[in-house]
N, CA, C and O atoms as a DFTB+ gen file, in Angstrom:
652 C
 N C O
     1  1      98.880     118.216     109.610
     2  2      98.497     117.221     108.636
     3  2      99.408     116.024     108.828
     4  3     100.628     116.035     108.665
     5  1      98.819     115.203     109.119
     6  2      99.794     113.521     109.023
     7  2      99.593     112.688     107.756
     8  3      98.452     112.696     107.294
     9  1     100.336     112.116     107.253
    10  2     100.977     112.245     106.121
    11  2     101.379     110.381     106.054
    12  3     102.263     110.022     106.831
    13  1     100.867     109.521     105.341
    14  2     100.934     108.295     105.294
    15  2     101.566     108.120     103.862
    16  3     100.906     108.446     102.875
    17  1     102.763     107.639     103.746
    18  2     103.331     107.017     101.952
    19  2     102.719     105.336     102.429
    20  3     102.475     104.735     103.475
    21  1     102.670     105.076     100.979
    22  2     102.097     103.555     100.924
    23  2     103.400     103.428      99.536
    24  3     103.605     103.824      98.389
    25  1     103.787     102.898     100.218
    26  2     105.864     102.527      98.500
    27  2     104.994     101.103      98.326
    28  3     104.557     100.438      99.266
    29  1     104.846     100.789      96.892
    30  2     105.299      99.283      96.286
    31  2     106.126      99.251      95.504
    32  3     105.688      99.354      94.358
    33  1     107.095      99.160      95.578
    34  2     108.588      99.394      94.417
    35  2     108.063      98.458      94.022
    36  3     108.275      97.661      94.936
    37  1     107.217      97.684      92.914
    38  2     107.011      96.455      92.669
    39  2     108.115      95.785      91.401
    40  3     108.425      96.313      90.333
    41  1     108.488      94.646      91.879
    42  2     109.926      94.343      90.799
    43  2     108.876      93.126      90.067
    44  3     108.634      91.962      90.385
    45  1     108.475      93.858      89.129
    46  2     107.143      93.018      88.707
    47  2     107.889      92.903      87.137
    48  3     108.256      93.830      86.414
    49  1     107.943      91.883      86.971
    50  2     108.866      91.161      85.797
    51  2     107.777      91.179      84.362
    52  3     106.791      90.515      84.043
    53  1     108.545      92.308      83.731
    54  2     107.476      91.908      82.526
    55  2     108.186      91.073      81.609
    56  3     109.382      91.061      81.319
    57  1     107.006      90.214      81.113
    58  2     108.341      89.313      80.392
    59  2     107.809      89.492      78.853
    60  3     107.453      88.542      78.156
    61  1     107.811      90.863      78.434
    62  2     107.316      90.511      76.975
    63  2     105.978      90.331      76.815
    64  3     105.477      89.600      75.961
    65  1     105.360      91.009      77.654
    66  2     103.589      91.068      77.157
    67  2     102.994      91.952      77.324
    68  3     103.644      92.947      77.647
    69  1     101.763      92.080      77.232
    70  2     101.047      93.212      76.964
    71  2     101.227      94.561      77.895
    72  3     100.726      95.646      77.600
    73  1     101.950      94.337      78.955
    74  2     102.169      94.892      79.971
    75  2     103.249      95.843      79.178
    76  3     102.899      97.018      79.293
    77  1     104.388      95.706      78.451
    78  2     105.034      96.442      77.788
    79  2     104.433      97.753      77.443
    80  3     105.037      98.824      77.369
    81  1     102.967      97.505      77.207
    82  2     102.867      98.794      76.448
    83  2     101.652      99.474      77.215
    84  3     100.934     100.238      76.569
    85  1     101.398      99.254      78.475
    86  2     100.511     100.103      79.443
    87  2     101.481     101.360      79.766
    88  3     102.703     101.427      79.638
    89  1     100.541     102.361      80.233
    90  2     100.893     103.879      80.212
    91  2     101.129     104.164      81.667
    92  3     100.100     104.391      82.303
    93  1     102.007     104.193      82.183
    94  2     101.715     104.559      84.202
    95  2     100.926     105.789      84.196
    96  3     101.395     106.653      84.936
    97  1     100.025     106.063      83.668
    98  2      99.033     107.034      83.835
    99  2      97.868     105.941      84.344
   100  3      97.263     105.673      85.382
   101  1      97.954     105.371      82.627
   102  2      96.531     104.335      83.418
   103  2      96.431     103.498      84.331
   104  3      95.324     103.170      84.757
   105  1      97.901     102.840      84.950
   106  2      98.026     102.274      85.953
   107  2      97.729     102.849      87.498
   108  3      97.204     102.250      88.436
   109  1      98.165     104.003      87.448
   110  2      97.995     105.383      88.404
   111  2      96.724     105.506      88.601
   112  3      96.305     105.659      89.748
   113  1      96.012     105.469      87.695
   114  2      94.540     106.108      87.544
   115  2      93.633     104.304      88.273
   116  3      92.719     104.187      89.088
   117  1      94.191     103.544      87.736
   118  2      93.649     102.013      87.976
   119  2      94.233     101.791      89.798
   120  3      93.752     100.936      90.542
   121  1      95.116     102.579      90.124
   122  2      95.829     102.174      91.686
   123  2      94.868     103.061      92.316
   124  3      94.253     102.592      93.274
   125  1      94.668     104.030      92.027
   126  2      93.598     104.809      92.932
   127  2      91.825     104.537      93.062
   128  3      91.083     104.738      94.024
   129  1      91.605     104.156      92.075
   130  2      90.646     103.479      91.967
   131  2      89.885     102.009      92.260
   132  3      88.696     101.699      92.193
   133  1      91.162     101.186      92.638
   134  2      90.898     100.299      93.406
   135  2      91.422     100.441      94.644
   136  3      90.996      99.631      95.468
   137  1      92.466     101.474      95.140
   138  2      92.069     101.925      96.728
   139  2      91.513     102.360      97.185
   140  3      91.783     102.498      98.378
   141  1      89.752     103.200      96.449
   142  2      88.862     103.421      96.396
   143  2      88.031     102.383      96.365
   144  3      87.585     102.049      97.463
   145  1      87.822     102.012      95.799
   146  2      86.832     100.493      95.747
   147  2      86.868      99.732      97.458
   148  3      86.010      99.437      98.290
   149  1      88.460      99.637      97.367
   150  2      88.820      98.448      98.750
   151  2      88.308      99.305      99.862
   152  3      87.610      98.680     100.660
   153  1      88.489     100.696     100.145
   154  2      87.966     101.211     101.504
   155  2      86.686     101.476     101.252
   156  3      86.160     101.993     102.238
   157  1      85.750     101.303     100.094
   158  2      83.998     101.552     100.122
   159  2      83.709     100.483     100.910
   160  3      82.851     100.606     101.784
   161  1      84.652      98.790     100.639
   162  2      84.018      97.871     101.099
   163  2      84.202      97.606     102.137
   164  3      83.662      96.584     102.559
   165  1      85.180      98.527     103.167
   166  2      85.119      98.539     104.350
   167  2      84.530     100.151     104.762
   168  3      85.032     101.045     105.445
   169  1      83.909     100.104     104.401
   170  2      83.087     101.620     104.713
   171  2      83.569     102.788     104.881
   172  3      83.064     103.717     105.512
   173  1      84.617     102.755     104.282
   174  2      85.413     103.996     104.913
   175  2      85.244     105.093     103.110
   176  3      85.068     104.574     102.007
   177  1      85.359     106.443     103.358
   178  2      85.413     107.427     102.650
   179  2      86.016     106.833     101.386
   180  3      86.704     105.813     101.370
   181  1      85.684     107.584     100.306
   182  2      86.313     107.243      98.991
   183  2      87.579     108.727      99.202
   184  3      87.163     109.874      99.365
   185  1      88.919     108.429      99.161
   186  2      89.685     109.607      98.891
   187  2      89.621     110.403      97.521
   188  3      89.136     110.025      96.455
   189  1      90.186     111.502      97.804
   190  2      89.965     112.893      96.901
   191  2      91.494     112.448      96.080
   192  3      92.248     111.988      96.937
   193  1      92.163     112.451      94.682
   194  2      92.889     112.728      94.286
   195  2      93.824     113.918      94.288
   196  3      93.477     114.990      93.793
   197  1      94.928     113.746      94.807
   198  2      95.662     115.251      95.224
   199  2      97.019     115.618      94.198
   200  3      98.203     115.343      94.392
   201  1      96.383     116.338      93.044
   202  2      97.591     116.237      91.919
   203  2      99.309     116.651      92.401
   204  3     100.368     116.393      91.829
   205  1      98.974     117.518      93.915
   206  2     100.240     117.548      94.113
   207  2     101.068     116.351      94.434
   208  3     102.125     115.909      93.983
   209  1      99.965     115.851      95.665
   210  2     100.724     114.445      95.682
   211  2     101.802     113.511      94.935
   212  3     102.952     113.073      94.969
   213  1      99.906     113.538      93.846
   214  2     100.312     112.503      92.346
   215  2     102.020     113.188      92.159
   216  3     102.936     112.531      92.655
   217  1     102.177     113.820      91.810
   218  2     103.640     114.367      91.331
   219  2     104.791     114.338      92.287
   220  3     106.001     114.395      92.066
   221  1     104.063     114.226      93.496
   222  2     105.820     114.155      94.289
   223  2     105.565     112.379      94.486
   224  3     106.482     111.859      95.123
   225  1     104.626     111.554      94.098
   226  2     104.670     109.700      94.016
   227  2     104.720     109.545      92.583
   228  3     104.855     108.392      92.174
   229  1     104.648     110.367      91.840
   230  2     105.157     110.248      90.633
   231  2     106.941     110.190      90.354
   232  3     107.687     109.287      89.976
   233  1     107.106     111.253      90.645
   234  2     108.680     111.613      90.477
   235  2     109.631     110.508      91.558
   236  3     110.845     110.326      91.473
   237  1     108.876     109.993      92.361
   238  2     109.791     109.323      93.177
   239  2     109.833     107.399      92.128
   240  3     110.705     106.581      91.835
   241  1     108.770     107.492      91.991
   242  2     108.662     106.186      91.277
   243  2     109.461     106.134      89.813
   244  3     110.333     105.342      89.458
   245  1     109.018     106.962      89.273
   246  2     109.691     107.386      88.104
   247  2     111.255     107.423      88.365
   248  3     111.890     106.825      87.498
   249  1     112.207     108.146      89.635
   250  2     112.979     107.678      89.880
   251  2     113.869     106.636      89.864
   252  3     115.009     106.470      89.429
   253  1     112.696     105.682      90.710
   254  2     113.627     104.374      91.295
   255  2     113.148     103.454      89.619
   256  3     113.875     102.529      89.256
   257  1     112.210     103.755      88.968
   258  2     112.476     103.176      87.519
   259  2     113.484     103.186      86.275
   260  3     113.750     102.510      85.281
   261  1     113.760     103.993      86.723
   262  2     114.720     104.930      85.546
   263  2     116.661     104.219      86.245
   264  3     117.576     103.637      85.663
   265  1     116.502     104.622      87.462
   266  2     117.871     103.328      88.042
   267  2     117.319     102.178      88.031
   268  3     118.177     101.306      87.893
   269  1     116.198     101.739      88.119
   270  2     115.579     100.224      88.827
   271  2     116.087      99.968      89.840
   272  3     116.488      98.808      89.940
   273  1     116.237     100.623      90.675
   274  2     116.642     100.386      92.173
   275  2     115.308     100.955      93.042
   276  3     114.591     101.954      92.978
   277  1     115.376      99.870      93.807
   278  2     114.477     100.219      95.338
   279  2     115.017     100.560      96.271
   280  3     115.719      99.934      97.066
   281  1     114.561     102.125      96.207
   282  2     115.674     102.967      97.098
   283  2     117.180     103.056      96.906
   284  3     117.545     102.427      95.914
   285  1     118.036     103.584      97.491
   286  2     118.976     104.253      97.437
   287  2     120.594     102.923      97.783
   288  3     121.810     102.863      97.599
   289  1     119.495     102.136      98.348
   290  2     120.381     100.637      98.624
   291  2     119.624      99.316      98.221
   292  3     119.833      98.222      98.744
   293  1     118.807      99.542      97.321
   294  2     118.094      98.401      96.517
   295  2     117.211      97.837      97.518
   296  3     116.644      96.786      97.221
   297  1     116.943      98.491      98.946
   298  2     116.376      97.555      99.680
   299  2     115.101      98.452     100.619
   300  3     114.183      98.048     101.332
   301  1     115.508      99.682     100.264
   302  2     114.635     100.118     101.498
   303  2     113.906     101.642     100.740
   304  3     114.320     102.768     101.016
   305  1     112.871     101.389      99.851
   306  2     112.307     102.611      98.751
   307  2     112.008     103.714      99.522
   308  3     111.717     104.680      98.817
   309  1     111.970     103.937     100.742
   310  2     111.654     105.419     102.066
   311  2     112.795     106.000     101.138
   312  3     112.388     106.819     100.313
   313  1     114.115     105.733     101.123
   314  2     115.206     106.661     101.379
   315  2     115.524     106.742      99.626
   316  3     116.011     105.720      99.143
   317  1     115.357     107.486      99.031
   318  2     115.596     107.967      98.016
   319  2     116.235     108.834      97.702
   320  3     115.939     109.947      98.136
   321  1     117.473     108.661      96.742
   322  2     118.801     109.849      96.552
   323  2     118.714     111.081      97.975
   324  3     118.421     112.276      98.015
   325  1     119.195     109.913      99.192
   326  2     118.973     110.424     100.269
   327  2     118.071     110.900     101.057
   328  3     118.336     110.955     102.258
   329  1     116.828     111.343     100.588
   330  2     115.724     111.707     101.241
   331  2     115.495     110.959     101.738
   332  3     116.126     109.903     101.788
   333  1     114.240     111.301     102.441
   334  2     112.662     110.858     103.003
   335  2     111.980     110.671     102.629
   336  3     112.051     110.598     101.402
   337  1     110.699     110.418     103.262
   338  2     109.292     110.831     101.943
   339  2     108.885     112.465     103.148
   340  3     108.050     113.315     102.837
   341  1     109.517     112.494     104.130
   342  2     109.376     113.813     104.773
   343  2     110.137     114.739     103.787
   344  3     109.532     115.806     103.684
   345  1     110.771     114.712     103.359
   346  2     112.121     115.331     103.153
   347  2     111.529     115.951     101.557
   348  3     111.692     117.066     101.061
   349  1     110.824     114.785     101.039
   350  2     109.986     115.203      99.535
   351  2     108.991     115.911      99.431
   352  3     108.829     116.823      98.619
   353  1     107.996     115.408     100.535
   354  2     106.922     116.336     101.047
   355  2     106.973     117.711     101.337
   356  3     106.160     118.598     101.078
   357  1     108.332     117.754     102.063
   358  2     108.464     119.364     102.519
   359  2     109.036     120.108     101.186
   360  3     108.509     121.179     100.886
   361  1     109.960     119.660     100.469
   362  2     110.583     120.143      99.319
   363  2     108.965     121.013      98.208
   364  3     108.822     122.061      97.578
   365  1     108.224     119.987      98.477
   366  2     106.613     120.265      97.209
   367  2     106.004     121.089      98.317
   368  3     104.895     121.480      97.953
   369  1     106.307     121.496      99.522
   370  2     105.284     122.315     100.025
   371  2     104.397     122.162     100.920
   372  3     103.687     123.079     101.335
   373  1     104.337     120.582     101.437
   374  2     103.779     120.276     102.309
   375  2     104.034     121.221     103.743
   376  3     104.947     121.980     103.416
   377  1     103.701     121.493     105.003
   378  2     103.991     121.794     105.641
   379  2     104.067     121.022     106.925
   380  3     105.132     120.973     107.541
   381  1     103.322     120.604     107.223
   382  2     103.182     119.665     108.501
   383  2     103.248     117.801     107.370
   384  3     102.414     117.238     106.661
   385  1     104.774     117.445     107.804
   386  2     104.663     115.891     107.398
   387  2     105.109     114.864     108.141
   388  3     105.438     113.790     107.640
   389  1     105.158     115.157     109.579
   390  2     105.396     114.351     110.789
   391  2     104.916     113.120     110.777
   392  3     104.137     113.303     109.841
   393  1     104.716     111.761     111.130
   394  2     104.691     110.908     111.287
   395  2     104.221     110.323     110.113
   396  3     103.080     109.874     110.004
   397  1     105.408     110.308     108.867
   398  2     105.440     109.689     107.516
   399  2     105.388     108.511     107.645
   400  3     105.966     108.137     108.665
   401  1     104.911     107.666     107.013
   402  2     105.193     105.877     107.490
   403  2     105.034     105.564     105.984
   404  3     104.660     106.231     105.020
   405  1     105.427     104.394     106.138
   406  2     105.622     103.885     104.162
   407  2     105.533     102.556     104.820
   408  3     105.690     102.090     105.949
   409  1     105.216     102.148     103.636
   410  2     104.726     100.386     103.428
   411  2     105.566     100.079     102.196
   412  3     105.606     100.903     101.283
   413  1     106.364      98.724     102.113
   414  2     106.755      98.208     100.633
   415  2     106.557      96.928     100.272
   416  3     106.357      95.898     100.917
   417  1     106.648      97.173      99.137
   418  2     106.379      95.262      98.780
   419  2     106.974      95.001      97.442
   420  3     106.865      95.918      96.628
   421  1     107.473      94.110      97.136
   422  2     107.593      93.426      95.955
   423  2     107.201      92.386      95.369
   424  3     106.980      91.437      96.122
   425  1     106.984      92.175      93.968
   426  2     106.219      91.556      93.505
   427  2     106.176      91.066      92.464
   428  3     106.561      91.982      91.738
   429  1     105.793      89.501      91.295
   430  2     106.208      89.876      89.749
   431  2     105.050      90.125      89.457
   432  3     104.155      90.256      90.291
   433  1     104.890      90.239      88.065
   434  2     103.947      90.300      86.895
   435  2     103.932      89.337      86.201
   436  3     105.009      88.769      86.021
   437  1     102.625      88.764      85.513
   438  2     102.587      87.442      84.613
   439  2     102.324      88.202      83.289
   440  3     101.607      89.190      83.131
   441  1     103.020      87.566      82.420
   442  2     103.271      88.157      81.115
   443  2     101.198      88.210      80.428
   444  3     100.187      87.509      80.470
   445  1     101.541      89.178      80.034
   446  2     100.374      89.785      79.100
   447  2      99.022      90.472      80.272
   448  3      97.881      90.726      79.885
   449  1      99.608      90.699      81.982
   450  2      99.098      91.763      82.154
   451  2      98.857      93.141      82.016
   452  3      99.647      94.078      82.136
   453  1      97.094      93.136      81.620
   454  2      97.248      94.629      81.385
   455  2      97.007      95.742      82.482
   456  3      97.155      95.301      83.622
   457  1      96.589      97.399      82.391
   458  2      96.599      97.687      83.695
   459  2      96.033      97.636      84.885
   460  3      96.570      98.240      85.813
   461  1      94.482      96.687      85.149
   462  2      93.857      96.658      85.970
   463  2      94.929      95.870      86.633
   464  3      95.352      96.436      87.641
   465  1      95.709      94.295      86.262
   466  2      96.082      93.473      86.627
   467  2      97.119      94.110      86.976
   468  3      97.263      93.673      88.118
   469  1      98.241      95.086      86.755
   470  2      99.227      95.284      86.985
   471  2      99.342      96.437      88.501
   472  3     100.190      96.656      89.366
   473  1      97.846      96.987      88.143
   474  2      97.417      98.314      89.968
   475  2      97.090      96.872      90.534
   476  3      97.867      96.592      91.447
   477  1      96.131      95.832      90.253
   478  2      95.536      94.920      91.378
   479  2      96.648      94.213      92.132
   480  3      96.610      94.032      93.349
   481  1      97.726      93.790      91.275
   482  2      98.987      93.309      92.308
   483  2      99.513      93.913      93.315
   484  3      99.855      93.411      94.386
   485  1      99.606      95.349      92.872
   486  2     100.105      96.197      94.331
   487  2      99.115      96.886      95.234
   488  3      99.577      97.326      96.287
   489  1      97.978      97.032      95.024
   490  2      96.806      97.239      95.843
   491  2      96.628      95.858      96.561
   492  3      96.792      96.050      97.765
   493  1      96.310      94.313      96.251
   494  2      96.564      93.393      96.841
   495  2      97.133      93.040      97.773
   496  3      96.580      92.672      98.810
   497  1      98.481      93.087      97.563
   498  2      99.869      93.241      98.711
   499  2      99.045      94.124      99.755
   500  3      98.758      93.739     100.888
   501  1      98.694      95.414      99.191
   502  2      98.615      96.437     100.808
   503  2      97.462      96.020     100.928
   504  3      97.337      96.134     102.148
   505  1      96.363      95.553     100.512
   506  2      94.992      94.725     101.503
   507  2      95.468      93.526     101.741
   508  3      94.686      92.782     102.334
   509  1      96.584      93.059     101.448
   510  2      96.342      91.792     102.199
   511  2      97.725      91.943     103.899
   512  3      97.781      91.400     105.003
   513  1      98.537      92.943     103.179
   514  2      99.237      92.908     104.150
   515  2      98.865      93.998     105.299
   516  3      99.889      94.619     105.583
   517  1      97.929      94.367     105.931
   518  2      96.408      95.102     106.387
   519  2      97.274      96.329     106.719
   520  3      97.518      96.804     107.828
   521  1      97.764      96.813     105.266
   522  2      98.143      98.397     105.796
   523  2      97.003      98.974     106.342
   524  3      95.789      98.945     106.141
   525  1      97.836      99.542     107.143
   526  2      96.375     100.805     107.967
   527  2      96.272     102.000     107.673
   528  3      95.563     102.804     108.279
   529  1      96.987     102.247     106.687
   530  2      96.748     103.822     106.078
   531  2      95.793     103.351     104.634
   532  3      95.156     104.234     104.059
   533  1      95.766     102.333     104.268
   534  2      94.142     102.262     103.338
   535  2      92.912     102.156     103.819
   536  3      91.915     102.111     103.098
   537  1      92.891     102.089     105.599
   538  2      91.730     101.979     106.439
   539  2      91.479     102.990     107.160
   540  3      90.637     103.032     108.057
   541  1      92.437     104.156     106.691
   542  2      92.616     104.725     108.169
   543  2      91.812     106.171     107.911
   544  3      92.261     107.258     107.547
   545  1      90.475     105.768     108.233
   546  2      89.405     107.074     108.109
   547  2      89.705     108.218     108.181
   548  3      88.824     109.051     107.966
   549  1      91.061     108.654     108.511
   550  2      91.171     110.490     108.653
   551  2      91.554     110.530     107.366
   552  3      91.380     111.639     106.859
   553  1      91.985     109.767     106.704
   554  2      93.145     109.896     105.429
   555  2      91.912     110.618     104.296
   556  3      90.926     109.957     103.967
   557  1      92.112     111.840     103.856
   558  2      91.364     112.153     102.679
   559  2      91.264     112.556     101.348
   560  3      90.259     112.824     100.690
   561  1      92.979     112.564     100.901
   562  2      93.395     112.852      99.855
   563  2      94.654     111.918      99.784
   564  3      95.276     111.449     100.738
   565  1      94.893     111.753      98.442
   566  2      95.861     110.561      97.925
   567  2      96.502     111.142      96.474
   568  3      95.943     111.956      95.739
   569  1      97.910     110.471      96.235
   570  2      98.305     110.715      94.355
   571  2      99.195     109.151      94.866
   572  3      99.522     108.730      95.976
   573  1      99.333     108.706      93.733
   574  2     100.096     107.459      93.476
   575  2     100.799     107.517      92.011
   576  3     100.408     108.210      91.072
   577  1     101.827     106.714      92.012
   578  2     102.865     107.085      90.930
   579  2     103.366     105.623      90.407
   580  3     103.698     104.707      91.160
   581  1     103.362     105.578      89.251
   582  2     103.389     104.394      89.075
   583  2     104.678     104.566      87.507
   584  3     104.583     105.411      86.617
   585  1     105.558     103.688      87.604
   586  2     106.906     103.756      86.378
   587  2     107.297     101.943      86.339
   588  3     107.215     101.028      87.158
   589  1     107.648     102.045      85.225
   590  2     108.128     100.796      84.682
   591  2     109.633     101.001      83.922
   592  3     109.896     102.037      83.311
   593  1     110.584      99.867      84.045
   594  2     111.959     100.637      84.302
   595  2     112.413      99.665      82.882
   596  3     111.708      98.719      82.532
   597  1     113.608     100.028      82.188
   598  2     113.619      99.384      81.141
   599  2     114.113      97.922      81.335
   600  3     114.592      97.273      80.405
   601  1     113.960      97.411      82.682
   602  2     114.250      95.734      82.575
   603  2     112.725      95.256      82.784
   604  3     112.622      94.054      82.540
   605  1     111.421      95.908      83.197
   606  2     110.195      95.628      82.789
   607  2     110.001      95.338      84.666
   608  3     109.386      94.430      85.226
   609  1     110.574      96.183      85.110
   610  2     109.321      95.986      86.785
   611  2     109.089      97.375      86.673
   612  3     109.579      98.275      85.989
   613  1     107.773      97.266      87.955
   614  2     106.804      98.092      88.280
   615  2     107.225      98.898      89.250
   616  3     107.309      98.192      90.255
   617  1     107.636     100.348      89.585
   618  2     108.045     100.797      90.919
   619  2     106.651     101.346      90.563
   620  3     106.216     101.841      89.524
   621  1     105.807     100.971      92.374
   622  2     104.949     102.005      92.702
   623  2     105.234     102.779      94.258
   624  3     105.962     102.381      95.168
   625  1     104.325     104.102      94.191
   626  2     104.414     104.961      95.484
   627  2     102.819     105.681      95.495
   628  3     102.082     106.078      94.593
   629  1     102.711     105.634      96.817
   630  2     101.414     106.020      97.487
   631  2     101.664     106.804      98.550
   632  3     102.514     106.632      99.424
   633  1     100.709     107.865      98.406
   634  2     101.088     109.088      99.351
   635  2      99.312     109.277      99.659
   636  3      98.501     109.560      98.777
   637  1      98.949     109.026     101.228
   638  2      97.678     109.528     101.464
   639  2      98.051     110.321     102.894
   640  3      98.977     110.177     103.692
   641  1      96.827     111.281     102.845
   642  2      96.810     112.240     103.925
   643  2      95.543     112.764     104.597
   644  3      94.350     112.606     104.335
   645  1      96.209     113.459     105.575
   646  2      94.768     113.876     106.221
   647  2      94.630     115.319     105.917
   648  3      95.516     116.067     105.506
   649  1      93.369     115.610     106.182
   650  2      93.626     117.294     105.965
   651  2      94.291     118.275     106.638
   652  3      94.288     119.430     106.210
């Protein structure tokens, strides 16, 4: 199984709006659903939701929210309280997670986005910056994790795979 992370640590600045009070469930639920949408319109498969996933791009995001750090040196969200995203994968059970690749981006938020606007910023970034693991037809299951940290940015993480 090859094993694609998609990281948006997004340092998405809430400044006091409606965004305060979105749920990273519904944001989660809104990130997968428009990385669904974006590969219908390039013809490619709609992915399967993989709750294990969801929970090991959950816990990592939730992580780097809770320090507000991107990654382990504010700069590079792969390496987390030393890990990998191999290193996380294998911990939950994955077995085969060889050629992990991660994508990151950062990003703000305009005050009084709610959650479509707050998944469309970091789904954006990775269609515009032509990740190839949102195109990449073997990929058939996905979880994404989405946390907001108490200075008001967005860490997100994306984990898609093949079977």
């Amino acid at each position: 199984m090859r094993v694609t992370v998609l990281l948006t640590a997004a340092a998405l600045l809430a400044l006091a709006g409606a965004s305060q009070g979105q749920k990273s469930e519904d944001i989660e639920k809104e990130v997968f659903d428009q990385v669904n949408a974006n590969r219908a319109k390039k013809g490619v498969a709609k992915l399967v939701l993989d709750q294990k996933l969801a929970a090991v791009a959950q816990a990592h995001a939730r992580g780097m929210a809770k320090a507000d750090k991107y990654g382990d040196d504010d700069k590079d969200p792969r390496v987390w309280m030393k890990k990998t995203p191999a290193d996380r994968l294998s911990e939950a059970g994955f077995a085969d997670v060889r050629g992990a690749d991660e994508i990151e981006h950062r990003h703000n938020e305009s005050k009084g986005d709610g959650a479509k606007e707050i998944a469309a910023r970091a789904v954006d970034d990775w269609v515009k910056g032509g990740e190839s693991a949102m195109w990449d037809k073997d990929n058939s299951r996905a979880g994404f994790g989405a946390a907001r940290s108490a200075s008001g940015r967005w860490y997100f993480v994306g984990l898609l795979v093949q079977p």
